[in-house]
C-alpha positions as CSV (number, residue, x, y, z in Angstrom):
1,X,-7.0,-11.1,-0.6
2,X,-5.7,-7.8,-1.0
3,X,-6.8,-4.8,-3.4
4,X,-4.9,-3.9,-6.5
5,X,-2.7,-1.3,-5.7
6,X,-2.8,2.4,-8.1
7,X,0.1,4.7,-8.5
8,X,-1.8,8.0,-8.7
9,X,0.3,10.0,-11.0
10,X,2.9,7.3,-10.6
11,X,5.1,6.7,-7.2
12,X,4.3,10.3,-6.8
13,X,5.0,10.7,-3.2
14,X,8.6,9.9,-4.2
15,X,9.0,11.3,-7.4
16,X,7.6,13.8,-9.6
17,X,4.5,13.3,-10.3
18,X,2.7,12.4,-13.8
19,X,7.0,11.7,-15.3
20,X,8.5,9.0,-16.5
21,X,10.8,8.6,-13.3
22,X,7.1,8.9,-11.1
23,X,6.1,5.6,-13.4
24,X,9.3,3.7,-13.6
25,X,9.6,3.5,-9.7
26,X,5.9,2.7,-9.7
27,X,6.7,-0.3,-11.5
28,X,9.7,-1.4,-10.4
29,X,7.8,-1.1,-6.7
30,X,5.5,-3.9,-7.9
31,X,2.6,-1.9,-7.9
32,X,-0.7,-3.2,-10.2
33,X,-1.6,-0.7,-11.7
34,X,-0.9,3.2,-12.3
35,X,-3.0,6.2,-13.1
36,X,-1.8,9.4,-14.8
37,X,-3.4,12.4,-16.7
38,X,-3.5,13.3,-20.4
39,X,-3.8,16.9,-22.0
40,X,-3.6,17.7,-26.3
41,X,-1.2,20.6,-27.2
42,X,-1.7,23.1,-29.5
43,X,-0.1,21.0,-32.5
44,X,-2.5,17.9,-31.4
45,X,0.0,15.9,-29.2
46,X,-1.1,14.3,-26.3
47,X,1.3,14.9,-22.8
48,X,1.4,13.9,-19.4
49,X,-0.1,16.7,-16.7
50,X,-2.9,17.2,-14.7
51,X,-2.9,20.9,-14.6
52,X,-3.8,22.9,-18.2
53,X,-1.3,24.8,-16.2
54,X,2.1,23.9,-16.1
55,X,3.2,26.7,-13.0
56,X,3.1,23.9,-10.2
57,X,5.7,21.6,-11.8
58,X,7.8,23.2,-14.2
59,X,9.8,26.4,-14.1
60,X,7.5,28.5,-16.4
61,X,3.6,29.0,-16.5
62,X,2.1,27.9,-19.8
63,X,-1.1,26.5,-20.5
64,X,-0.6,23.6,-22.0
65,X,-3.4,23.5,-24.9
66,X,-1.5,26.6,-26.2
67,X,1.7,25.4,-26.8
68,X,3.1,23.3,-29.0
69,X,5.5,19.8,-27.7
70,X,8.6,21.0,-28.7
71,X,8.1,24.4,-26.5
72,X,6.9,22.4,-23.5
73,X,10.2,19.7,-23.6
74,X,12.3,22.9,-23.1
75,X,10.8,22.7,-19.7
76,X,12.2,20.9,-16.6
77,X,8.9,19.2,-14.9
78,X,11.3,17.7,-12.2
79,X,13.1,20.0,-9.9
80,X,10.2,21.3,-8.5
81,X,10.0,17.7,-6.4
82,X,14.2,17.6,-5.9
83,X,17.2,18.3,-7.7
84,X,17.9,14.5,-8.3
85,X,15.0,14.7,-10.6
86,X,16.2,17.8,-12.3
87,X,15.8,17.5,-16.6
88,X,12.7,15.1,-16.1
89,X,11.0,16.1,-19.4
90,X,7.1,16.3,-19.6
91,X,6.1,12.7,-21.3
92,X,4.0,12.1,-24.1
93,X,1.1,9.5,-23.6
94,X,2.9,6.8,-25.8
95,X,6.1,7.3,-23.8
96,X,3.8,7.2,-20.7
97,X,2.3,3.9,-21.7
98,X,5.7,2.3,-22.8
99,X,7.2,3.1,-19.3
100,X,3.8,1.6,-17.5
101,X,3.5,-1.4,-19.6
102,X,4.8,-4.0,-17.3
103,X,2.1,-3.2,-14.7
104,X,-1.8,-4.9,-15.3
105,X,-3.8,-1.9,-15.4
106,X,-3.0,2.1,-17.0
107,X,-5.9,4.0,-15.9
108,X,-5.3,7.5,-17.9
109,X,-7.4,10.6,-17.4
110,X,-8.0,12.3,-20.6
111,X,-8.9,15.8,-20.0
112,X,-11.5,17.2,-21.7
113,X,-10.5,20.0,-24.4
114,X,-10.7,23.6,-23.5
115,X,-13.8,25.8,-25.2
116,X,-15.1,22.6,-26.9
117,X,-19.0,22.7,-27.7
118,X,-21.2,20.0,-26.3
119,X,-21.7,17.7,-29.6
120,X,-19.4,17.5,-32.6
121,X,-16.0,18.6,-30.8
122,X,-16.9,16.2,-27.8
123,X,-17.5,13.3,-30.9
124,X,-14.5,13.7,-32.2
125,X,-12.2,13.8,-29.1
126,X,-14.1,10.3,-28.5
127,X,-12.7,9.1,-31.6
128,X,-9.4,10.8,-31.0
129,X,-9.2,8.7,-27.3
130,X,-9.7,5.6,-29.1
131,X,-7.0,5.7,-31.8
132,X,-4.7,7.2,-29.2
133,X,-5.4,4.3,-27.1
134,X,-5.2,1.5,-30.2
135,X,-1.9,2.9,-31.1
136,X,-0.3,1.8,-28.0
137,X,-1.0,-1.9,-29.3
138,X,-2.0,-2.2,-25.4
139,X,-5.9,-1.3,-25.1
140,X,-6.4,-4.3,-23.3
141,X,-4.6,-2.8,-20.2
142,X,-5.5,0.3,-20.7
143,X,-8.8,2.0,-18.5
144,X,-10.4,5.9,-20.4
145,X,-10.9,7.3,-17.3
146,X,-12.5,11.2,-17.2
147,X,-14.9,13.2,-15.1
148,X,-16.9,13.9,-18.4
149,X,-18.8,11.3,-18.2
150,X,-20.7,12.0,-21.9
151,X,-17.4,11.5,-23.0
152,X,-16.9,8.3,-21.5
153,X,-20.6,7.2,-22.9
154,X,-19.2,8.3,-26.8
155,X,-16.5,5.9,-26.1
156,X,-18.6,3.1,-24.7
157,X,-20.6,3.2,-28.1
158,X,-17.4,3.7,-30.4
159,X,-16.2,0.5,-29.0
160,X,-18.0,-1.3,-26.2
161,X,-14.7,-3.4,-25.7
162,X,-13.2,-0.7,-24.0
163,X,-12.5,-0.2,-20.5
164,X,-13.8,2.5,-18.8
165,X,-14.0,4.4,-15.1
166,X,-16.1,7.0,-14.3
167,X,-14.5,9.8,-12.3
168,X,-15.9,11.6,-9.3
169,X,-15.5,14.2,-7.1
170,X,-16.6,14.5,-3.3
171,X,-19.6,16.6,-2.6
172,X,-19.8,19.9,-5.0
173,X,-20.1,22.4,-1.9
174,X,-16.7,20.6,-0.9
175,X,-15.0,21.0,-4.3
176,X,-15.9,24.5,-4.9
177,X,-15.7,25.7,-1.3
178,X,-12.0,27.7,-0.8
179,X,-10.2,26.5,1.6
180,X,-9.8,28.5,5.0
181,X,-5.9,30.0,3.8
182,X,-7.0,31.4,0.5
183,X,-10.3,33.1,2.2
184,X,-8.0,34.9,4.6
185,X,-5.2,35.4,1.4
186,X,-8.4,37.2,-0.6
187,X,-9.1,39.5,2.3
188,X,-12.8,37.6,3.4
189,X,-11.9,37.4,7.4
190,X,-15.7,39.3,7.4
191,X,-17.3,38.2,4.8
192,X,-16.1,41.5,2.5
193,X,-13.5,41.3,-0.4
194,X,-10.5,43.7,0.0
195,X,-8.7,43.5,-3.4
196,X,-7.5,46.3,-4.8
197,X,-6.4,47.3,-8.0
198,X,-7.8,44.9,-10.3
199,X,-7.5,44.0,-13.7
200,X,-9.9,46.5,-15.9
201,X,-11.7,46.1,-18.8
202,X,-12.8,42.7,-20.8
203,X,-9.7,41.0,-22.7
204,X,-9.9,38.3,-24.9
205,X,-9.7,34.7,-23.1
206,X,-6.0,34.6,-23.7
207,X,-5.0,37.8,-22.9
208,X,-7.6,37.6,-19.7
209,X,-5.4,34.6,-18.6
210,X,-2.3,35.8,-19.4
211,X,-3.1,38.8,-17.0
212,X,-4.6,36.5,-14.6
213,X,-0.8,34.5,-14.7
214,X,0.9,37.6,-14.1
215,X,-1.4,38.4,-11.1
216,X,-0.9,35.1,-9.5
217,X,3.5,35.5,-9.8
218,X,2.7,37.9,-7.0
219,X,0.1,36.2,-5.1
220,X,0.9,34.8,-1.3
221,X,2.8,32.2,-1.3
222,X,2.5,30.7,1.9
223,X,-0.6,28.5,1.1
224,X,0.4,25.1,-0.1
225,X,0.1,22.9,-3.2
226,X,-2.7,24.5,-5.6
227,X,-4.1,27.2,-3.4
228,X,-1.1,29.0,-3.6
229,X,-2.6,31.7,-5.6
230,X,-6.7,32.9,-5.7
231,X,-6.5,33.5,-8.9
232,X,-4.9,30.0,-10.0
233,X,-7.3,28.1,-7.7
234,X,-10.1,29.7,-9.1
235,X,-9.1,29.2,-12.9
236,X,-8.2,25.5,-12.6
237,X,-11.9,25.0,-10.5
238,X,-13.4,26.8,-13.8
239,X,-11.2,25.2,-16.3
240,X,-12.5,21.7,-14.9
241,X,-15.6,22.4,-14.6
242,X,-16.8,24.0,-18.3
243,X,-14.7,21.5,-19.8
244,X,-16.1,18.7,-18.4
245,X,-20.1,19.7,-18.8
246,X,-19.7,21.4,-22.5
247,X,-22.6,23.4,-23.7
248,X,-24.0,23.7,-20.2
249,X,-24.3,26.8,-18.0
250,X,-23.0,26.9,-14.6
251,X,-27.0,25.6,-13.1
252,X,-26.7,22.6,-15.1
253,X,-23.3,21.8,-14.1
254,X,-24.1,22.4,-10.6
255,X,-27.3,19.6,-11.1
256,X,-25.4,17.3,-12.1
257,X,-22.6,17.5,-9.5
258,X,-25.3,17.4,-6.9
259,X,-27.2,14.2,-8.3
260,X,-24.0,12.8,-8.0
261,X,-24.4,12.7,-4.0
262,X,-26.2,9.6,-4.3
263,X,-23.4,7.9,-6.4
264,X,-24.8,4.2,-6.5
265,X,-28.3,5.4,-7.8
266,X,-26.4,8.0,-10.4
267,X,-23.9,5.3,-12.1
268,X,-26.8,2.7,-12.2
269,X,-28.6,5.8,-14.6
270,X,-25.8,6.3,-16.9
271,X,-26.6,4.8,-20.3
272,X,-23.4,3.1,-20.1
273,X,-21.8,0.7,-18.1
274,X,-18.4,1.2,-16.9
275,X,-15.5,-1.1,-15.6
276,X,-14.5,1.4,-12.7
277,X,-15.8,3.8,-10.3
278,X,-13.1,6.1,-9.1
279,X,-14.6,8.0,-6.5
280,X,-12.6,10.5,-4.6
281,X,-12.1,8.9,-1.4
282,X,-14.1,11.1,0.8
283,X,-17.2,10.3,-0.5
284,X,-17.1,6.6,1.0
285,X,-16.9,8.0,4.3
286,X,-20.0,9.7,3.3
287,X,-21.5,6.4,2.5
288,X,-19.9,3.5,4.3
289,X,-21.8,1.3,2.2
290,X,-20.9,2.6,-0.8
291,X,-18.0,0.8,-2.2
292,X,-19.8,-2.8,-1.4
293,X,-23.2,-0.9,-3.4
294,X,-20.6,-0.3,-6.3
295,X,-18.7,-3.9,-6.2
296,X,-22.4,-5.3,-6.3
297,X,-23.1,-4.0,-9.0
298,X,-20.4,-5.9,-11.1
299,X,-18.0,-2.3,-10.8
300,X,-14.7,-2.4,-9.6
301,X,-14.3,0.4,-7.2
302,X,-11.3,2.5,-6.8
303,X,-11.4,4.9,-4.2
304,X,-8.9,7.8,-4.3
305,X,-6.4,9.0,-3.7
306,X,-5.9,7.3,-0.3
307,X,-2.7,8.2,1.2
308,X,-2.9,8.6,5.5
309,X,-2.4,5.6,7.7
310,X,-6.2,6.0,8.8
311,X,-7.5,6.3,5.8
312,X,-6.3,3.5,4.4
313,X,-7.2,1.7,7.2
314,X,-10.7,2.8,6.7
315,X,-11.1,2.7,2.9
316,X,-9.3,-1.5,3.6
317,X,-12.1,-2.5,5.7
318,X,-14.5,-1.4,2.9
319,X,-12.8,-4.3,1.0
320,X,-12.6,-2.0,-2.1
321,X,-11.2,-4.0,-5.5
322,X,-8.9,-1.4,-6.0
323,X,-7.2,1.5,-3.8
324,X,-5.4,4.4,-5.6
325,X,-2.9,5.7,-3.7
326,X,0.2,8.1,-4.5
327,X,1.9,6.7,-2.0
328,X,2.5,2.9,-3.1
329,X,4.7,2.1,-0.7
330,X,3.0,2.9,2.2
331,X,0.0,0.6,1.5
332,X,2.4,-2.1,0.5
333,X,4.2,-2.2,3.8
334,X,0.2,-1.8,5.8
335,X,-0.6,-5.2,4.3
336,X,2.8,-6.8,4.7
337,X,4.8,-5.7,7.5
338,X,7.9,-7.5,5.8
339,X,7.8,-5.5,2.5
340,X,10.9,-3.9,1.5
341,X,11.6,-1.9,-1.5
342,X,12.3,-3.9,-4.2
343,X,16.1,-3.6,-5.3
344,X,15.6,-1.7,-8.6
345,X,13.3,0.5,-7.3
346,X,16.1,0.8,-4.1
347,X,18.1,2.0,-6.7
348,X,16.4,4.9,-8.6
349,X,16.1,6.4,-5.5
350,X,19.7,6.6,-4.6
């Protein structure tokens, strides 16, 4: 029997990721289920992004909590990936829903709100989730996935109906480690920082990031993907990180992110019980046992996102429920060498 098959993001490999083209070819593909991320604007809209930043797949930099929807639809979110998706317009999460509502399962990441405090804002965005989600008139399909896990346990009590998957990263030293290019971009080839010229004085938050945007325009840009610029890969690593432990300082996050390394024993001590693991894919080669320890425990797991030939091969003989891939078609064509795009999905691709 094979395991349901996750769009990350949608057929992202193909298309733009986190847009309505990303989902449509998803579905069309035949895929089970597909995954995307959720953010609020500033006028309380929720869009489709996984960045609060918007540099990486639009043609402007704004951080998405402050603007408002009509000012982020004036931006293109799909030429960045190709001209033929040029216009794609950033979704909102009913738009998002509609276009996934032919697959089984919609696993969407709601990002935890910037600056909010560590009881009655996080209360609220619970709430806020579920009527979001009841809305859509499909809650039933529909998995609350988030690395905030309190959030996730708000939600469980709201409404103990409702699907759930606890998010996790690989090993904390591994998430907040920078990678080799930016150490040698930042000047650390001996251990000793060699920027120059740096911003002075203590702005506000907004005019801090503002400056911080402006710095990162000019920043290498011969790394790839995020780590394109220092200054962006360190604001989206502290972005994620105080949002999704709010109220605690940076010793208490860092406890929790390390008594995650024995994941089985930490999601059998939540005081909730969720539907799905969705452990970055790593971490079962970490612990080869770990996706059976998971699927014994009555959890789906959902390993991702799992896109090389040899890691899929690897994460398969796990015998995981679910794999979440952004490449779809791939995995498709590993467990049937006869697969062939389907004809409507052919199509959007011509």
């Amino acid at each position: 029997m094979r395991p349901n098959i996750v769009a990350h993001r949608g057929a992202s490999h193909l298309a733009p990721e986190n847009t309505l083209a990303a989902f449509r070819l998803a579905a069309a593909m035949g895929v089970d289920g597909i995954e995307f991320d959720t953010l609020f604007t500033a006028d309380g809209h929720l869009v489709v992004h996984h960045e609060y930043i918007t540099d990486l797949h639009a043609n402007a930099r704004e951080v998405i909590p402050w603007c408002t929807l009509d000012q982020l639809r004036t931006l293109d979110f799909g030429s960045w990936k190709d001209p033929r998706w040029a216009g794609e317009k950033i979704p909102t999460f009913a738009e998002a829903v509609e276009a996934c509502s032919t697959v089984s399962s919609i696993q969407v990441e709601f990002k935890s709100p910037l600056g909010a405090n560590a009881t009655t804002d996080q209360d609220a965005f619970a709430e806020r989730i579920l009527e979001e989600v009841e809305s859509t008139g499909l809650a039933d399909k529909i998995i609350i996935t988030s690395f905030n896990h309190g959030i996730l346990s708000r939600v469980k009590k709201l409404s103990p109906a409702q699907r759930v998957g606890v998010l996790t990263l690989n090993s904390v030293d591994n998430y907040l480690a920078p990678p080799p290019a930016l150490l040698q971009a930042l000047g650390l080839e001996n251990g000793a920082l060699s920027l120059e010229n740096g911003p002075a004085g203590l702005p506000g938050e907004e005019e801090a990031v503002r400056r911080m945007l402006e710095l990162a325009a000019a920043a290498p840009q011969d790394l790839d993907d995020e780590n394109a610029s220092p200054l962006r890969w360190v604001m989206d690593r502290l972005w994620a990180l105080t949002s999704d432990h709010p109220g605690e300082n940076l010793f208490e996050i860092l406890l929790c992110l390390a008594s995650q390394h024995d994941l089985a024993s930490y999601i059998a001590a939540l005081d909730f019980v969720p539907e799905v693991v969705s452990c970055q894919y790593h971490t079962c080669f970490r612990d080869r046992a770990l996706v059976q320890k998971i699927e014994a425990m009555g959890i789906e797991a959902a390993p991702w996102p799992v896109d090389k030939v040899l890691d899929l091969e690897s994460i398969l003989d796990m015998r995981p429920t679910t794999v979440v891939t952004n490449r779809p078609e791939r995995l498709f064509e590993m467990l049937d060498p006869g697969w062939v795009m389907p004809d409507a999905a052919a199509a959007m691709l011509t």
